[in-house]
PQR file with spaces between the fields and no chain letter, atoms N, CA, C, O and H, PARSE charges and radii, in Angstrom:
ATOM       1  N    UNK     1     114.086  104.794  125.247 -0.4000 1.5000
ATOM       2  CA   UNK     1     113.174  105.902  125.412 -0.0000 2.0000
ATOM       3  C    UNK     1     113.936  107.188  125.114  0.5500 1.7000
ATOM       4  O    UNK     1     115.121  107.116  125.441 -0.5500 1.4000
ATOM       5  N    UNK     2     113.548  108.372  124.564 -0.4000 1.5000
ATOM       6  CA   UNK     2     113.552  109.198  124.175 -0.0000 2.0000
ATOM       7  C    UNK     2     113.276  110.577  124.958  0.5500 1.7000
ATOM       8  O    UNK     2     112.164  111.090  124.835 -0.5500 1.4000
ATOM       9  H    UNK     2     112.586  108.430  124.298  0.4000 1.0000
ATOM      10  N    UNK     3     114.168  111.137  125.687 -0.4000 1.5000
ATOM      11  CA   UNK     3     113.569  111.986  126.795 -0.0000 2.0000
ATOM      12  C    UNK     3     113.744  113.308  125.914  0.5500 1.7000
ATOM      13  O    UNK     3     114.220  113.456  124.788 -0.5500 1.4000
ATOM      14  H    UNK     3     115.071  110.720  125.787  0.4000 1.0000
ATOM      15  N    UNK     4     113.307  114.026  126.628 -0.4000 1.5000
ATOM      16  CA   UNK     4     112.556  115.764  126.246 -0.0000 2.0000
ATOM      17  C    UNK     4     114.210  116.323  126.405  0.5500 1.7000
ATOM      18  O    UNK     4     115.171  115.576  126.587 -0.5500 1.4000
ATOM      19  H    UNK     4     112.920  113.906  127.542  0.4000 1.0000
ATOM      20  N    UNK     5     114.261  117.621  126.303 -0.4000 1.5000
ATOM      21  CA   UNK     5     115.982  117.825  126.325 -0.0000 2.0000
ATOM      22  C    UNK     5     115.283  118.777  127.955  0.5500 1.7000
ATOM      23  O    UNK     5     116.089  119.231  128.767 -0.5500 1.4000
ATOM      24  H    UNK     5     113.480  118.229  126.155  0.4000 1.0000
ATOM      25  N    UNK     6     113.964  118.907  128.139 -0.4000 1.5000
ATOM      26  CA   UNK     6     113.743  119.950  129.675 -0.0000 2.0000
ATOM      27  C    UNK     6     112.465  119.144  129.949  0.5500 1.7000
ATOM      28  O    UNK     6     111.606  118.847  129.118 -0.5500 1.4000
ATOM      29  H    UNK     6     113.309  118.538  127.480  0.4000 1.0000
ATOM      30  N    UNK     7     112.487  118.810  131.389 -0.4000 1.5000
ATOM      31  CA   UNK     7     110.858  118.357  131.922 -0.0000 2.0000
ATOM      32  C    UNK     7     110.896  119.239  133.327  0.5500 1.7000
ATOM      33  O    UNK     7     111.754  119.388  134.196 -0.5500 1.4000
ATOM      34  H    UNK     7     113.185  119.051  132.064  0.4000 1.0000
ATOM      35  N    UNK     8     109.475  119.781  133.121 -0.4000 1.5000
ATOM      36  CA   UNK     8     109.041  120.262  134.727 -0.0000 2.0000
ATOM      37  C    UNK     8     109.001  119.326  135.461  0.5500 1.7000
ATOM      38  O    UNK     8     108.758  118.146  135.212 -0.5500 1.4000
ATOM      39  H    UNK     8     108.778  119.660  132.415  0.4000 1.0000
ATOM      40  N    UNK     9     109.340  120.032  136.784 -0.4000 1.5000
ATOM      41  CA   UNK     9     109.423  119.003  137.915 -0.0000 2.0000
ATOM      42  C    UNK     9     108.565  120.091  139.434  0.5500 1.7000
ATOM      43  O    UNK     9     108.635  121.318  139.507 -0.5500 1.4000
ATOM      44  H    UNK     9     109.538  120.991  136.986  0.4000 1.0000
ATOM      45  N    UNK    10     107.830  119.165  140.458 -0.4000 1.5000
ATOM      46  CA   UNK    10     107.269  120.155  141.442 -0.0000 2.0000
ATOM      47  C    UNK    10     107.515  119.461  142.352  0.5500 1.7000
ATOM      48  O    UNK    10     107.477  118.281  142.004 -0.5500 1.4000
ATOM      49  H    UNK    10     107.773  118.168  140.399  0.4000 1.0000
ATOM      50  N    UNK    11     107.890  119.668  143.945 -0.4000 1.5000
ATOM      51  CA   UNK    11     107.786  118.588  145.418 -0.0000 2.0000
ATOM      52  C    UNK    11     106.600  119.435  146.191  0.5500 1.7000
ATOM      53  O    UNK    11     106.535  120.664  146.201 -0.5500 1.4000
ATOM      54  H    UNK    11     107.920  120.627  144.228  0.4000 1.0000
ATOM      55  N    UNK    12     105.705  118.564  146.816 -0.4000 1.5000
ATOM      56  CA   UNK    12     104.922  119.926  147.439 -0.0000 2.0000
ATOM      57  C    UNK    12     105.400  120.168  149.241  0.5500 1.7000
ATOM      58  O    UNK    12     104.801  120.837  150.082 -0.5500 1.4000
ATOM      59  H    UNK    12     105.759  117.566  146.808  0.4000 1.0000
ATOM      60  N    UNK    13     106.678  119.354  149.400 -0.4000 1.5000
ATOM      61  CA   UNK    13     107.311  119.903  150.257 -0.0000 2.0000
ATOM      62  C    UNK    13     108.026  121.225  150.272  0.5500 1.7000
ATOM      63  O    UNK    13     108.108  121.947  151.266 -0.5500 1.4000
ATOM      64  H    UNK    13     107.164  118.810  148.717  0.4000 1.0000
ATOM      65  N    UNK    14     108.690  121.562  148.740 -0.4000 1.5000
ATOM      66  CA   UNK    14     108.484  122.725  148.514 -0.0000 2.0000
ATOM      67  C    UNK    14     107.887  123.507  147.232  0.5500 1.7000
ATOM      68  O    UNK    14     108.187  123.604  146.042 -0.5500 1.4000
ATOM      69  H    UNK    14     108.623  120.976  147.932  0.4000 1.0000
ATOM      70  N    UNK    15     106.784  124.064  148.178 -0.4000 1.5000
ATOM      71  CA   UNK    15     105.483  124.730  146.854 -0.0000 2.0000
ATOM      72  C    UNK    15     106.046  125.670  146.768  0.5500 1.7000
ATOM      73  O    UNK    15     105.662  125.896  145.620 -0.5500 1.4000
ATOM      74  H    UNK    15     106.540  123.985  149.144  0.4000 1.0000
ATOM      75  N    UNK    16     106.560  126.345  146.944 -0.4000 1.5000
ATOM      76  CA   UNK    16     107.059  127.516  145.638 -0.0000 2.0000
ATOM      77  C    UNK    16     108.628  127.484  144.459  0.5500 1.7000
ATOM      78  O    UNK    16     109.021  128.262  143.590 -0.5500 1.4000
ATOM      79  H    UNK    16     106.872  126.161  147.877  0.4000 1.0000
ATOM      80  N    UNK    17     109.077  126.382  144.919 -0.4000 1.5000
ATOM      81  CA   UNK    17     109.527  125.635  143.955 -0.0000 2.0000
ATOM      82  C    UNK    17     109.396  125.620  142.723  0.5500 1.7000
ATOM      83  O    UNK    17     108.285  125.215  142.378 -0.5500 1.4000
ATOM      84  H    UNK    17     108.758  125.750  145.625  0.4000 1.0000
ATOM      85  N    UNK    18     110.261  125.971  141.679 -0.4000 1.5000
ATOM      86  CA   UNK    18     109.799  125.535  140.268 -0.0000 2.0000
ATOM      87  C    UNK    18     111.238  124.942  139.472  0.5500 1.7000
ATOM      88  O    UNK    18     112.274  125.538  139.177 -0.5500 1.4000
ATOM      89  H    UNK    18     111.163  126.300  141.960  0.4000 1.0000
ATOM      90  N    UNK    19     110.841  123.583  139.276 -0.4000 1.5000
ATOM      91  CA   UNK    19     112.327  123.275  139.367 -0.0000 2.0000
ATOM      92  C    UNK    19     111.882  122.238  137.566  0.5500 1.7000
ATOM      93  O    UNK    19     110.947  121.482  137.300 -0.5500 1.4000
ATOM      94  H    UNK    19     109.999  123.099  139.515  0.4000 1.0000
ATOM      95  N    UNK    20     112.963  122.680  136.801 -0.4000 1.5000
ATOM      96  CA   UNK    20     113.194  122.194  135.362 -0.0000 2.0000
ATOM      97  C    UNK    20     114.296  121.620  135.690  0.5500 1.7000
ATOM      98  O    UNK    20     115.027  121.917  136.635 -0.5500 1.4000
ATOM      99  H    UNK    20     113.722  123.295  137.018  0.4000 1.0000
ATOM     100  N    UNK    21     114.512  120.298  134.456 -0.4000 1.5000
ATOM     101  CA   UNK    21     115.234  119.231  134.542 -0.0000 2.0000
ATOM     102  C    UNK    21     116.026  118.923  133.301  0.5500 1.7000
ATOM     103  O    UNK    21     115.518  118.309  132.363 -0.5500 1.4000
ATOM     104  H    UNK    21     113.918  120.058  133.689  0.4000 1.0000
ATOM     105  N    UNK    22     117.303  119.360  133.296 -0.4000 1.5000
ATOM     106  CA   UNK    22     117.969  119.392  132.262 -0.0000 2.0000
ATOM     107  C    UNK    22     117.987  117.963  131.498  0.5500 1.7000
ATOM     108  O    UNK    22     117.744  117.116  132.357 -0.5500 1.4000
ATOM     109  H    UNK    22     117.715  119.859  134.058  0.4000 1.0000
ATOM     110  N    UNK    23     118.130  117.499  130.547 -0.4000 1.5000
ATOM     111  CA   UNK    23     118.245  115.614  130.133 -0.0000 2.0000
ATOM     112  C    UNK    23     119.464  115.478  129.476  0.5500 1.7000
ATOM     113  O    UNK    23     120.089  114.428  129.628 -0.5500 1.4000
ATOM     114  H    UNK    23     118.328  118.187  129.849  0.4000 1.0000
ATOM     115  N    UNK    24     119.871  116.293  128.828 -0.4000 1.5000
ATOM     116  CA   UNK    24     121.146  116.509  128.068 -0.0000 2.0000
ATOM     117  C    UNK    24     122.322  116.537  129.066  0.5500 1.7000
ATOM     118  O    UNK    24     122.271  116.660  130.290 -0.5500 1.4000
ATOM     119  H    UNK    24     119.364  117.146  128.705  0.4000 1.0000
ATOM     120  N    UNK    25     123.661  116.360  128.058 -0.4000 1.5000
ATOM     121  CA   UNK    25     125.015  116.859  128.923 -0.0000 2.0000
ATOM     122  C    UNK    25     125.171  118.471  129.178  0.5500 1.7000
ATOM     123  O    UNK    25     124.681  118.853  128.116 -0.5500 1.4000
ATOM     124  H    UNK    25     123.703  116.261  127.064  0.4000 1.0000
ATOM     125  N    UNK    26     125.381  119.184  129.591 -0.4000 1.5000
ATOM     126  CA   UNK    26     125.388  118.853  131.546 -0.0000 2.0000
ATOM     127  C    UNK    26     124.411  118.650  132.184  0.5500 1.7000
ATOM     128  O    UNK    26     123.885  119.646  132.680 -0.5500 1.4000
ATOM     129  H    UNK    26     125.779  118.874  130.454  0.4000 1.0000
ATOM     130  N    UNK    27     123.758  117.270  132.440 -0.4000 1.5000
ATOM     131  CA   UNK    27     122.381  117.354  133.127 -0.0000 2.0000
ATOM     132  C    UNK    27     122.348  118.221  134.174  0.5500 1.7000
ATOM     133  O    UNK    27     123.435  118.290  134.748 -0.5500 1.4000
ATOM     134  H    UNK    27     124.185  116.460  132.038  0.4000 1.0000
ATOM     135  N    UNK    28     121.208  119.133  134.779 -0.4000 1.5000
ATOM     136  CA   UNK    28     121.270  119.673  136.050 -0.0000 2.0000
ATOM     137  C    UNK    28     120.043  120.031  136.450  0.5500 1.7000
ATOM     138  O    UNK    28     119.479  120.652  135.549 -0.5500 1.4000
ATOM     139  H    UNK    28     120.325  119.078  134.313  0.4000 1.0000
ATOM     140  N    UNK    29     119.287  119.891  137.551 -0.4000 1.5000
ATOM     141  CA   UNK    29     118.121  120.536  137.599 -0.0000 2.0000
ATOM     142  C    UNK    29     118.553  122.133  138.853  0.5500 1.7000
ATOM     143  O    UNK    29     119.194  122.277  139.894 -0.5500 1.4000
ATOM     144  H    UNK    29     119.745  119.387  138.284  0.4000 1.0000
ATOM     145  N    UNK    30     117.667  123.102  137.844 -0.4000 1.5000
ATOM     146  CA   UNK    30     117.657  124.409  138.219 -0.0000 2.0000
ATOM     147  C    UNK    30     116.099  124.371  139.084  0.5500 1.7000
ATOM     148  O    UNK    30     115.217  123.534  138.892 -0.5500 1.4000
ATOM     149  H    UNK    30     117.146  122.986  136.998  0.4000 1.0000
ATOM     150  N    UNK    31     116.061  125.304  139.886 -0.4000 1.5000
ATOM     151  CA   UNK    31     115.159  126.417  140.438 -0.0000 2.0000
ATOM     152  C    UNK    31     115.100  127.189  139.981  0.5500 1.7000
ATOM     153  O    UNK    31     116.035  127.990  140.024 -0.5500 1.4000
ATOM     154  H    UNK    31     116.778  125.984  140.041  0.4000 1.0000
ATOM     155  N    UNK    32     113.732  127.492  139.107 -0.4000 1.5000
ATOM     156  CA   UNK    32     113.833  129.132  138.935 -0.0000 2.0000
ATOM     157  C    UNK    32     113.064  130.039  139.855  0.5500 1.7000
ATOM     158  O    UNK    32     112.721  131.178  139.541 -0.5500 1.4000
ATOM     159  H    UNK    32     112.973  126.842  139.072  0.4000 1.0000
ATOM     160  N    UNK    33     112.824  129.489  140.963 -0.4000 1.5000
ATOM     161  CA   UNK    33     112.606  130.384  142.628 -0.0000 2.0000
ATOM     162  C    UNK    33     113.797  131.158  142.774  0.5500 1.7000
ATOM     163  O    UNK    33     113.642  132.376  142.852 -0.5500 1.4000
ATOM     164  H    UNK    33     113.103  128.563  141.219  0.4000 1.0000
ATOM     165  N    UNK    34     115.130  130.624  142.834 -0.4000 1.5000
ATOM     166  CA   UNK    34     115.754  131.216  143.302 -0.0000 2.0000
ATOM     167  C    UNK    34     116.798  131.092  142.313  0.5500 1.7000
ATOM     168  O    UNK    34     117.709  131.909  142.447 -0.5500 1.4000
ATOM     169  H    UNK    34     115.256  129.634  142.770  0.4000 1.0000
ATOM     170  N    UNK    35     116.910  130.195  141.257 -0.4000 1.5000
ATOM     171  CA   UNK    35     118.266  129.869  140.001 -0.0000 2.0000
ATOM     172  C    UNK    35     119.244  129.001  140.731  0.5500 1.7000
ATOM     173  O    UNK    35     120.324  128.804  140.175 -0.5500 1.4000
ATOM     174  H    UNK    35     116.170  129.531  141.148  0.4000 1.0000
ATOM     175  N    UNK    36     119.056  128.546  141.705 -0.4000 1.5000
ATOM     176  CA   UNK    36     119.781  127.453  142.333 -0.0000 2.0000
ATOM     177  C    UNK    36     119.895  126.625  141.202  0.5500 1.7000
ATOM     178  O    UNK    36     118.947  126.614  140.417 -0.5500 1.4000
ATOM     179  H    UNK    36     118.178  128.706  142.157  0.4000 1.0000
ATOM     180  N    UNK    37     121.150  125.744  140.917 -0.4000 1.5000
ATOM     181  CA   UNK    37     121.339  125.066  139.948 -0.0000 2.0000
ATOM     182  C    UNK    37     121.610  123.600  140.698  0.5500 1.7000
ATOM     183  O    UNK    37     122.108  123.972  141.761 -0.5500 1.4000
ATOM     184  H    UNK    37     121.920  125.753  141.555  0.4000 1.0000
ATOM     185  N    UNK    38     121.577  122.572  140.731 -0.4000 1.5000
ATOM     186  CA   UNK    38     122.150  121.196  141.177 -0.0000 2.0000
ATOM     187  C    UNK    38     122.764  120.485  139.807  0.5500 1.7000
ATOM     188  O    UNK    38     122.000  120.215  138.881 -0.5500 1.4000
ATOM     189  H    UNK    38     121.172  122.269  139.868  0.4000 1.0000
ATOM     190  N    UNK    39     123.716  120.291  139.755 -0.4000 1.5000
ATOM     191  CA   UNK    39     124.439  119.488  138.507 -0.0000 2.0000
ATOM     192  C    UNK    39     124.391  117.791  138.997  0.5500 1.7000
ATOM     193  O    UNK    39     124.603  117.625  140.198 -0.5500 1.4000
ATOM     194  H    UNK    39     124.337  120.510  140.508  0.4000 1.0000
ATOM     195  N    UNK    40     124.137  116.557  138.189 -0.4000 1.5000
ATOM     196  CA   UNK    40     123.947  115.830  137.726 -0.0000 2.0000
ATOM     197  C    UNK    40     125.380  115.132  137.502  0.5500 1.7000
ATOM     198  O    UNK    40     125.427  113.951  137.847 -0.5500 1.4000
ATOM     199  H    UNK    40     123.965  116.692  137.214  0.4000 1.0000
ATOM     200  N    UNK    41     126.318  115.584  137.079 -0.4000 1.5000
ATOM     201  CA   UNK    41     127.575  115.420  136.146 -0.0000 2.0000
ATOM     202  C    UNK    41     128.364  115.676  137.282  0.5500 1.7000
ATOM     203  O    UNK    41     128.189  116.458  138.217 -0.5500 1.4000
ATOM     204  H    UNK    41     126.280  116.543  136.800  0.4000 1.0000
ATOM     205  N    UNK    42     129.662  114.522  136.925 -0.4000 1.5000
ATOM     206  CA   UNK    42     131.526  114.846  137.940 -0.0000 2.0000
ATOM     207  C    UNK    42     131.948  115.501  136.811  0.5500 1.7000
ATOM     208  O    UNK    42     131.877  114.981  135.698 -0.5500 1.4000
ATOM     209  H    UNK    42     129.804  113.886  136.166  0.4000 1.0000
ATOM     210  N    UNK    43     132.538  117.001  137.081 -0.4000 1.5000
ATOM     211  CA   UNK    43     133.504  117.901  135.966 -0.0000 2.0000
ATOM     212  C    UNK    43     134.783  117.501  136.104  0.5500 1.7000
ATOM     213  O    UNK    43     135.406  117.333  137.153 -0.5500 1.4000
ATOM     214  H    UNK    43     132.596  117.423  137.986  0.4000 1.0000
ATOM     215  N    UNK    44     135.282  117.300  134.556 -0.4000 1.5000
ATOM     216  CA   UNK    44     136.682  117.637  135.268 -0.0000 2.0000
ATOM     217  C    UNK    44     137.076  119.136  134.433  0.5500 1.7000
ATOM     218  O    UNK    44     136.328  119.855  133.770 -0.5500 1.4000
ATOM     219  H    UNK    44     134.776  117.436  133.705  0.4000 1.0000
ATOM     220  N    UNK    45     138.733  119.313  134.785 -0.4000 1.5000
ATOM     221  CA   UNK    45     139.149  120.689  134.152 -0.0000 2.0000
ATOM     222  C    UNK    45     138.878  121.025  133.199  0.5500 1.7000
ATOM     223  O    UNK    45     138.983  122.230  132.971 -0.5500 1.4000
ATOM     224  H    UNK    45     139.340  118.729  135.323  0.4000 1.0000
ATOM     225  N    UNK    46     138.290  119.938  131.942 -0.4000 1.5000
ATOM     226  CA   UNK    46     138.268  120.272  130.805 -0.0000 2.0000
ATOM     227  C    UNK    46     136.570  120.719  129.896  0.5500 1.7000
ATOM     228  O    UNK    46     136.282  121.289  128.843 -0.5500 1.4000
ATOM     229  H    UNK    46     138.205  118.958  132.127  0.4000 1.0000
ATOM     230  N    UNK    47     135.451  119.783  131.536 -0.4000 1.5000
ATOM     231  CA   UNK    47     134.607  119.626  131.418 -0.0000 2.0000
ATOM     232  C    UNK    47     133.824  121.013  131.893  0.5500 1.7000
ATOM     233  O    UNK    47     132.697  121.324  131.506 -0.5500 1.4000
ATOM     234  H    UNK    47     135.685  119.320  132.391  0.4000 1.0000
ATOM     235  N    UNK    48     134.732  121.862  132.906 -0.4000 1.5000
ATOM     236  CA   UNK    48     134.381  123.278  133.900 -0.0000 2.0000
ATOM     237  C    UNK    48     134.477  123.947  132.510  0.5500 1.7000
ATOM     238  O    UNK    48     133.407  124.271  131.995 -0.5500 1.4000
ATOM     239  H    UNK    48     135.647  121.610  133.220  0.4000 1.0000
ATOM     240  N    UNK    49     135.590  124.188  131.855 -0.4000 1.5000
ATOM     241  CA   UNK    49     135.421  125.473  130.720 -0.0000 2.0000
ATOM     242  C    UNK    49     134.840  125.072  129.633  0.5500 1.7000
ATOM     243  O    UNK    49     134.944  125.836  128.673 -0.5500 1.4000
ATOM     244  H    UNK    49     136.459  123.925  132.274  0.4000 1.0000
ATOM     245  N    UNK    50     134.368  124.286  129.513 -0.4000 1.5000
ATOM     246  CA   UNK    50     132.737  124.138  128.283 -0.0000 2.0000
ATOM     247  C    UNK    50     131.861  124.591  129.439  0.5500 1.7000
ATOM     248  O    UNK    50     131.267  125.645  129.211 -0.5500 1.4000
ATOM     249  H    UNK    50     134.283  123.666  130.292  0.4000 1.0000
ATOM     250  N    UNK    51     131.615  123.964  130.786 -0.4000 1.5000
ATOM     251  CA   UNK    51     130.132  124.574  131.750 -0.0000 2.0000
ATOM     252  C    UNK    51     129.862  125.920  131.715  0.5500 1.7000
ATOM     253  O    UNK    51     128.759  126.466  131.728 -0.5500 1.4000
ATOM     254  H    UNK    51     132.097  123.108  130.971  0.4000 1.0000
ATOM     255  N    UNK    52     131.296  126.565  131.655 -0.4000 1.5000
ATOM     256  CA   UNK    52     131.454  128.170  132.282 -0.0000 2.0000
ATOM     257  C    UNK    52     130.958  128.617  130.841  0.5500 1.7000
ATOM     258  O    UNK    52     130.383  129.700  130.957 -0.5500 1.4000
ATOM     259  H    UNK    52     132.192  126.122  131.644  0.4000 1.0000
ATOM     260  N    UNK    53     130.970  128.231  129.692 -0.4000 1.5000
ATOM     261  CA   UNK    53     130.835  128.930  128.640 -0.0000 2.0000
ATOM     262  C    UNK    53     129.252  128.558  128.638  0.5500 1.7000
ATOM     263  O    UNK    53     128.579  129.589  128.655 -0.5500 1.4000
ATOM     264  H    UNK    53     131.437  127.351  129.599  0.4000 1.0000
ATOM     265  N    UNK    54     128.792  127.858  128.628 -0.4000 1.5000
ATOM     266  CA   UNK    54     127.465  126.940  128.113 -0.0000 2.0000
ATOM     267  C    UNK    54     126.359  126.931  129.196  0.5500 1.7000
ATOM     268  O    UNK    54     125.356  126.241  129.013 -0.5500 1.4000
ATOM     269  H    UNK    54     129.338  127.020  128.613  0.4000 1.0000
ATOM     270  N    UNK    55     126.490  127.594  130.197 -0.4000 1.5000
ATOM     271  CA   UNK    55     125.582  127.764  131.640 -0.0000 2.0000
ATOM     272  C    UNK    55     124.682  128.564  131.519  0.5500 1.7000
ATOM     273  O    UNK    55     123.517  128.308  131.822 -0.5500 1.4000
ATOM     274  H    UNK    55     127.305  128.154  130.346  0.4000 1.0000
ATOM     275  N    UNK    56     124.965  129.348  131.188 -0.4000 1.5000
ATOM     276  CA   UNK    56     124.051  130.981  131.186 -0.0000 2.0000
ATOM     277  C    UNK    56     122.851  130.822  130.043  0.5500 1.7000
ATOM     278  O    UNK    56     121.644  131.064  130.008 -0.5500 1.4000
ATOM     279  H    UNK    56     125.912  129.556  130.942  0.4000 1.0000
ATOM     280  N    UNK    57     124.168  130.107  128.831 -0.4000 1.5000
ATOM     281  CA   UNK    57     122.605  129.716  127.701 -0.0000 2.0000
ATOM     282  C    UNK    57     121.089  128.640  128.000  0.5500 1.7000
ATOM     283  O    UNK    57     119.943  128.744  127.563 -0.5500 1.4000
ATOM     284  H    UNK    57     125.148  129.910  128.860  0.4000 1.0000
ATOM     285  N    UNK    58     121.849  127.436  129.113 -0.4000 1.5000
ATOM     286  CA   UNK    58     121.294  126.725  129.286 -0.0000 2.0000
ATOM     287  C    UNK    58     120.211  127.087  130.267  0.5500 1.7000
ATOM     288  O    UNK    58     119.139  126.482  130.270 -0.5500 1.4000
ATOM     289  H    UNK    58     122.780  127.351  129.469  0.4000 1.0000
ATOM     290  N    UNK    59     120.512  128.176  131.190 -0.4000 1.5000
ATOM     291  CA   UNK    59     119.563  128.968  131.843 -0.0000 2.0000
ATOM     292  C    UNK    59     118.752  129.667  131.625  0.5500 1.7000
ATOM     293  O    UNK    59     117.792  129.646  132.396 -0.5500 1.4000
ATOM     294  H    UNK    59     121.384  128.667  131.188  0.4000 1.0000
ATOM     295  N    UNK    60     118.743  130.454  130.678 -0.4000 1.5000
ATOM     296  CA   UNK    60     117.672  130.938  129.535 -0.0000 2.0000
ATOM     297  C    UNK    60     117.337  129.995  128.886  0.5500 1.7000
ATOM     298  O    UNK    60     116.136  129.795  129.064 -0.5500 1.4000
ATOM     299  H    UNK    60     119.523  130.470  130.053  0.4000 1.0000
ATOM     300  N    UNK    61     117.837  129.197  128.117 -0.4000 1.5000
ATOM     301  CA   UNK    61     116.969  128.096  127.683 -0.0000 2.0000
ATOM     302  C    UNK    61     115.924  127.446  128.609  0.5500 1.7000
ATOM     303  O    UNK    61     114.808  127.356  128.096 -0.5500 1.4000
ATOM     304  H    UNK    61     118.813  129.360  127.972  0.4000 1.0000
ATOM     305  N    UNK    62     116.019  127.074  129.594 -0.4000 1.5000
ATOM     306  CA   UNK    62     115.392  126.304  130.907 -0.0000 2.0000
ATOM     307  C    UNK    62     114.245  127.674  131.225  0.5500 1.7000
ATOM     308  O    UNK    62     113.068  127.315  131.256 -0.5500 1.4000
ATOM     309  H    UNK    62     116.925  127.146  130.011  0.4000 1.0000
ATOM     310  N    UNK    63     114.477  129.028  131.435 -0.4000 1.5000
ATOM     311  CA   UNK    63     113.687  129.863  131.539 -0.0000 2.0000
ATOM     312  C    UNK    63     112.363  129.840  130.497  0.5500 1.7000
ATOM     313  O    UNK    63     111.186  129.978  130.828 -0.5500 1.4000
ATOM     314  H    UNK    63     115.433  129.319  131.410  0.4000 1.0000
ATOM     315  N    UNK    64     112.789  129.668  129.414 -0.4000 1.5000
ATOM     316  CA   UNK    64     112.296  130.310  128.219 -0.0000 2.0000
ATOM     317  C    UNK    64     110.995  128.938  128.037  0.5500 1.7000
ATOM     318  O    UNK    64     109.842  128.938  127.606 -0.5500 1.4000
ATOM     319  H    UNK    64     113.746  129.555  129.145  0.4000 1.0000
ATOM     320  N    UNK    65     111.842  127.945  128.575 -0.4000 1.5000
ATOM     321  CA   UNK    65     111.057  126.526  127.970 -0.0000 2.0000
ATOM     322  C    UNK    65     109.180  126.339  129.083  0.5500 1.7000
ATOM     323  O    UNK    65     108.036  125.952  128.846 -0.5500 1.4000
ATOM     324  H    UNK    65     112.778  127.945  128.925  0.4000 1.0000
ATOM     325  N    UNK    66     110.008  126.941  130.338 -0.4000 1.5000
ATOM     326  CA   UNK    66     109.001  126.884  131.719 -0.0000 2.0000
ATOM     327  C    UNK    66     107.984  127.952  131.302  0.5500 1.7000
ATOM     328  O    UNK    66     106.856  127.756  131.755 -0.5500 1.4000
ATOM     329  H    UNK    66     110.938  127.256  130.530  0.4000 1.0000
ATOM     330  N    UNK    67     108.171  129.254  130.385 -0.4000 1.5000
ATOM     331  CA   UNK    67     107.256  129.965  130.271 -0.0000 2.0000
ATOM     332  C    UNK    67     106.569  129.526  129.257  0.5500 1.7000
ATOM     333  O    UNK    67     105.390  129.869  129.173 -0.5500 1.4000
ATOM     334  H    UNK    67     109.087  129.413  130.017  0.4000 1.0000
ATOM     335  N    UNK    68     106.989  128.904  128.533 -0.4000 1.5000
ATOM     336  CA   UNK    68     106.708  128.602  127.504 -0.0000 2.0000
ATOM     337  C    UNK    68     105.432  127.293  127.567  0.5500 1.7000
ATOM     338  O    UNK    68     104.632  127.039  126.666 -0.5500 1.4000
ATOM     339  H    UNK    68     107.947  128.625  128.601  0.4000 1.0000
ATOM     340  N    UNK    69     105.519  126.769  128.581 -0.4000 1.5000
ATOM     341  CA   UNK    69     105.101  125.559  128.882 -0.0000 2.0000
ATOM     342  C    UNK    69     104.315  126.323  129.833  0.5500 1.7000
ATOM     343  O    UNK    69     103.244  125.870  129.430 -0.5500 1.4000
ATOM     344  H    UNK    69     106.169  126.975  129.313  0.4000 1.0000
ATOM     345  N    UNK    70     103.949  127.150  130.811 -0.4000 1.5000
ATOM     346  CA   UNK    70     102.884  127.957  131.434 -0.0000 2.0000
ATOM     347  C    UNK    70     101.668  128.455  130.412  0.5500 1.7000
ATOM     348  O    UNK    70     100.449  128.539  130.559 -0.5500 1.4000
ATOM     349  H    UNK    70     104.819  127.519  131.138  0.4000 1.0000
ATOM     350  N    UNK    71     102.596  128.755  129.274 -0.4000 1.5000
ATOM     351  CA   UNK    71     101.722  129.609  128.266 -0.0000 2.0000
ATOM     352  C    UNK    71     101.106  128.564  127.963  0.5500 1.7000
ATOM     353  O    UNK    71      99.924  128.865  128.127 -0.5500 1.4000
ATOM     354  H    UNK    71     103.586  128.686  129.155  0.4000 1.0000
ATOM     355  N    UNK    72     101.171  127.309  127.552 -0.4000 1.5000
ATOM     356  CA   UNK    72     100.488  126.263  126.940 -0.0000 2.0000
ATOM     357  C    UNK    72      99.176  125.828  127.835  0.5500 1.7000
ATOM     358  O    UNK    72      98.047  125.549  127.431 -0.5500 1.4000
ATOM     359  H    UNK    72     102.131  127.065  127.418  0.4000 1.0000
ATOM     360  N    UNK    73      99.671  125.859  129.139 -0.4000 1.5000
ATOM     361  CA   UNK    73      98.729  125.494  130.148 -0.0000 2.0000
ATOM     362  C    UNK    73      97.680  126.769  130.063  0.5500 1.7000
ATOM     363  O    UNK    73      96.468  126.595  129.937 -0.5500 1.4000
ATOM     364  H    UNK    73     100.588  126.086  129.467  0.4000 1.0000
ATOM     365  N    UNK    74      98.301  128.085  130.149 -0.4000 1.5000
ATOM     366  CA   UNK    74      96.996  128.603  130.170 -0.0000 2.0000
ATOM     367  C    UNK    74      96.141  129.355  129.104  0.5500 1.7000
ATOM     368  O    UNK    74      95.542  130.430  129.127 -0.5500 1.4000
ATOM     369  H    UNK    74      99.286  128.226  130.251  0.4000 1.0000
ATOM     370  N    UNK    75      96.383  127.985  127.771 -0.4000 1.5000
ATOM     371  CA   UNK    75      95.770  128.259  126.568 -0.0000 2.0000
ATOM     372  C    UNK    75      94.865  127.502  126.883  0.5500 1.7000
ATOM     373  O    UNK    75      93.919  127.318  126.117 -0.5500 1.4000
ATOM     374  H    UNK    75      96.870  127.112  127.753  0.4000 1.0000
């Protein structure tokens, strides 16, 4: 199977929650309630300075994809 590189995700334990799901390396699912990040992946030293470089994009990416996917819904 073939996964999406981002899938929405919701718990309605917590409803204001909006939590995207990375599928790629570094898997991680974010909150964008609050940008809480949970990583998926054991780093090691070599694996932290690709994250530290590659985080911020992947967070805008994950942003960009959730609005993007709102907009669809409320076409």
């Amino acid at each position: 199977m073939e996964l999406p590189k981002f899938i929405l995700g919701d718990n309605t334990d917590l409803p204001n929650a909006i939590f995207v799901i990375h599928t790629e390396f570094p898997r991680f699912i974010i909150n964008l309630e609050d940008d809480d990040v949970e990583w998926l992946e054991d780093f090691d030293a070599h694996d932290q300075k690709q994250l530290i470089s590659e985080t911020e994009q992947l967070i805008q990416e994950a942003s960009q994809f959730y609005d993007r996917e709102v907009a669809r819904y409320d076409n």
